[in-house]
N, C-alpha and C positions, 0 to 999 in steps of 0.2 A: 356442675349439674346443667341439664338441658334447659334453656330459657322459661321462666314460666314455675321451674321446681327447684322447693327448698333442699340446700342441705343442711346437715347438724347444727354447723355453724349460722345460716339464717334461725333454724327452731330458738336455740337459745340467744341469739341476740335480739329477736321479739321479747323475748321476756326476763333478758338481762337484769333493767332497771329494776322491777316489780321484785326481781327476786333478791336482787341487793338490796332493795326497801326491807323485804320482810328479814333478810338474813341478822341486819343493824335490829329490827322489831323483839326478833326472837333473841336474841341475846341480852338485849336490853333489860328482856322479862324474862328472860332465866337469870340473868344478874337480881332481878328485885325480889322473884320467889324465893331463889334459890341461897340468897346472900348468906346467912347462918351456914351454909354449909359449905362454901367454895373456901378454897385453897390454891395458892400457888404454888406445885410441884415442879420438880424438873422431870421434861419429854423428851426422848428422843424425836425430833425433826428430820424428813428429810426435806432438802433445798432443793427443789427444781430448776430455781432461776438460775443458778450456780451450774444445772448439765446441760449438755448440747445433744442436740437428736439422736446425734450415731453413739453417744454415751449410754444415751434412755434404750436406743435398740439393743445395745449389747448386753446392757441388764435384761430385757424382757429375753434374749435369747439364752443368756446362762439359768435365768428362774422363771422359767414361763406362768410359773403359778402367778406371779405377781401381776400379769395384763390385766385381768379379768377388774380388782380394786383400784388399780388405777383409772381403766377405762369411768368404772363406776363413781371414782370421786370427782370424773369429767362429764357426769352425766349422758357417755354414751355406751350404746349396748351393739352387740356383732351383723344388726341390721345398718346400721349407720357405717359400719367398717365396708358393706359389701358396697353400699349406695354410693359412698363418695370415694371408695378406692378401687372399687370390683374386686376386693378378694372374697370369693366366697367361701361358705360355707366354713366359716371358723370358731371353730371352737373355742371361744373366750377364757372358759375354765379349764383347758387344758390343751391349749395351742400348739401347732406346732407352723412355723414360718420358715420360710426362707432367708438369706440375711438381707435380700431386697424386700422382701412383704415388709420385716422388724422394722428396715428404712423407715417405708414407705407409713407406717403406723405411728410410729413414734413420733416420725413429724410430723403427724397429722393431731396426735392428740397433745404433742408440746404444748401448743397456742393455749388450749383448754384446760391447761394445768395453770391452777394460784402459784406465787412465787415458792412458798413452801404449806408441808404438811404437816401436822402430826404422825407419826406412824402407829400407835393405837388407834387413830380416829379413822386411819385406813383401813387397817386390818378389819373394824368392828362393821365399816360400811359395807366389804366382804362379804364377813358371817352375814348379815342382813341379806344379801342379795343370793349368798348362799341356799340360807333356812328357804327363802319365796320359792327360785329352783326345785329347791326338795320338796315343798308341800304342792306343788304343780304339777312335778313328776311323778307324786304317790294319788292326785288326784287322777293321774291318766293311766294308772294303774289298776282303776275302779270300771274305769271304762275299756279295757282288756279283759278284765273276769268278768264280765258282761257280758262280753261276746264270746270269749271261751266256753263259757256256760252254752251259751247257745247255738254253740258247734257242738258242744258235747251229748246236748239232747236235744236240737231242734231236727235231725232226721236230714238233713241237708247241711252244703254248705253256705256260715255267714259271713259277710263281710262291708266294707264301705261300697257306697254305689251312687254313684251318679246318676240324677235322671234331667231329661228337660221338658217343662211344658209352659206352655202362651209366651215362649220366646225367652224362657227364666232356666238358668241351673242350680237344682237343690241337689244337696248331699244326705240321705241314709246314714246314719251311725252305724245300723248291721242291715243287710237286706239278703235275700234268697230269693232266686239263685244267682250265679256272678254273671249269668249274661241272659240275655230276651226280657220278657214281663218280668218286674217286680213281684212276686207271689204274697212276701212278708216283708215289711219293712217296719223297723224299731227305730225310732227316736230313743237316744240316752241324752239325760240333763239331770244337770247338776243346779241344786236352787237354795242355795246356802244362807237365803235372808230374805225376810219376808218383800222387802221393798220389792225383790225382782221377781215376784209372783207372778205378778199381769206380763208383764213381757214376757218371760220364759213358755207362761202359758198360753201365748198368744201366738209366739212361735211354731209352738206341737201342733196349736189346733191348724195354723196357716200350711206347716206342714201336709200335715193329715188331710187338708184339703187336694194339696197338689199332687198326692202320690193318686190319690184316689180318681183325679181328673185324667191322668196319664194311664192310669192302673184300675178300671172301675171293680175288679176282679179281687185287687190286691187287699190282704189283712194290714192294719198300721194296730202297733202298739209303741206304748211309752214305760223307760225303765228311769222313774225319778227319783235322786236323794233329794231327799228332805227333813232336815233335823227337826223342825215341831212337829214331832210326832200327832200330838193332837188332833196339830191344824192341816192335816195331809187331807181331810172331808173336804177341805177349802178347794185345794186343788180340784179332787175329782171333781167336783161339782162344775169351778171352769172349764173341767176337758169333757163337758156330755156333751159332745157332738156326734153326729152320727157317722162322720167317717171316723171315729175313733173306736179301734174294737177292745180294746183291754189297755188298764194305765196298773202299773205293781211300782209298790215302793221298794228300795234297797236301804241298806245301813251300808258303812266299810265291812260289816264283816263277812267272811268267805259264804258263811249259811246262808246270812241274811241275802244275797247275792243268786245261790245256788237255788234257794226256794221260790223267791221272786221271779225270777226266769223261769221255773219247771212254771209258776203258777199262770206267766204268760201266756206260755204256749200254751197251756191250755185252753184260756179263754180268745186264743186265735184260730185255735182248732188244730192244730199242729202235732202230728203223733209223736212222741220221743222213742227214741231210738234203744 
């Protein structure tokens, strides 16, 4: 890396020590909770110290499914593969390399491999980093029928939009139309705990400010989940600003989704189509 920037290996050897303190901590007290119910079974292991690089390559190139658990029990993920090796854009969970990239990966995370593994404790670190994946990519699924919605009846097209003002670039989640003045622009956010209430709602309103200094013309609404039902008065209440013209809550479900957008446009003024 270029003078001045960390790679992987600075990240984790900053906090090597702290983390072999807690590693010795956490066992310690899973040993004294847990003592009534531990057993000594036999594991399959595998040995790393035991392979050599171009061994580890040739495994991740006959089962590429295996990169992604490894990486992960190295605590590195496929931004770190681009930063310190430039390969880009790889696909962790379903890789495909060259026999120079596998090279060039494998000895890279050798060093970062313990001498040996368990092989259930890899597999299980997997599913873990698997399930997050999926619950990330079903969240950004919510944020696609949002805007589908509002291609479907906002009368125009929606889309992301870039704007700049007082020397700043913000980004629109959906805005109309795709090029000149912003007409409507929607913030979509997600607020999944009450802690990130003030921030999340500080953002909209910051937003709502900017579009409206650049766009004094322009409508801003907001499409927000929020599971306390309840407590969703809390919010509105923080977004009465006046560059905010309309805030509609959504659920996951398709309805819940469908009717909260018709209900926006409404209160944007936006005819449906």
């Amino acid at each position: 890396m270029p003078e001045g920037y960390s790679s992987q290996r600075d990240y984790i050897e900053k906090v090597a020590d702290n983390a072999d303190t807690r590693q010795k901590e956490v066992e310690s007290a899973l040993r004294d909770a847990f003592s009534k119910f531990i057993e000594t079974r036999e594991v399959e292991v595998i040995v790393f110290s035991d392979m050599s690089s171009s061994e580890l390559a040739e495994a991740i190139l006959a089962h590429p499914i295996i990169l992604k658990p490894i990486l992960a029990s190295c605590n590195i993920a496929g931004r770190a593969i681009e930063r310190d090796l430039g390969i880009k854009n790889l696909n962790t969970y379903s890789p495909r390399l060259s026999h120079n990239d596998a090279n060039a990966v494998a000895g890279y995370i050798k060093s970062f491999l313990p001498p040996y593994l368990e092989l259930p404790a890899i597999s299980r670190i997997d599913r873990v980093w698997y399930i997050d994946k999926e619950i990330r990519k079903d969240k950004g699924r919510w944020e696609r029928l949002i805007l589908k919605v509002l291609n479907r009846y906002g009368g125009s097209k929606f889309l992301k939009r870039k704007f700049k003002t007082e020397g700043e670039e913000f980004e629109m989640d959906a805005a109309t139309p795709k090029n000149g003045d912003i007409r409507v622009g929607v913030d979509i956010k997600r607020i999944e705990a009450r802690r990130d209430i003030h921030k999340r709602c500080d953002e909209i309103v910051n937003k709502a400010a900017k579009l409206k200094s650049s766009f004094p013309q322009s409508k801003f609404g907001a499409v927000i989940y929020y599971p306390f039902v309840q407590e969703q008065i809390n919010i509105q209440n923080r977004l009465g600003s006046s560059n905010i013209d309309g805030v509609v809550f959504a659920s996951d479900a398709e309805s819940s989704i469908e009717n909260a957008v018709r209900l926006l446009l409404s209160k944007l003024g936006v005819v449906e189509e």
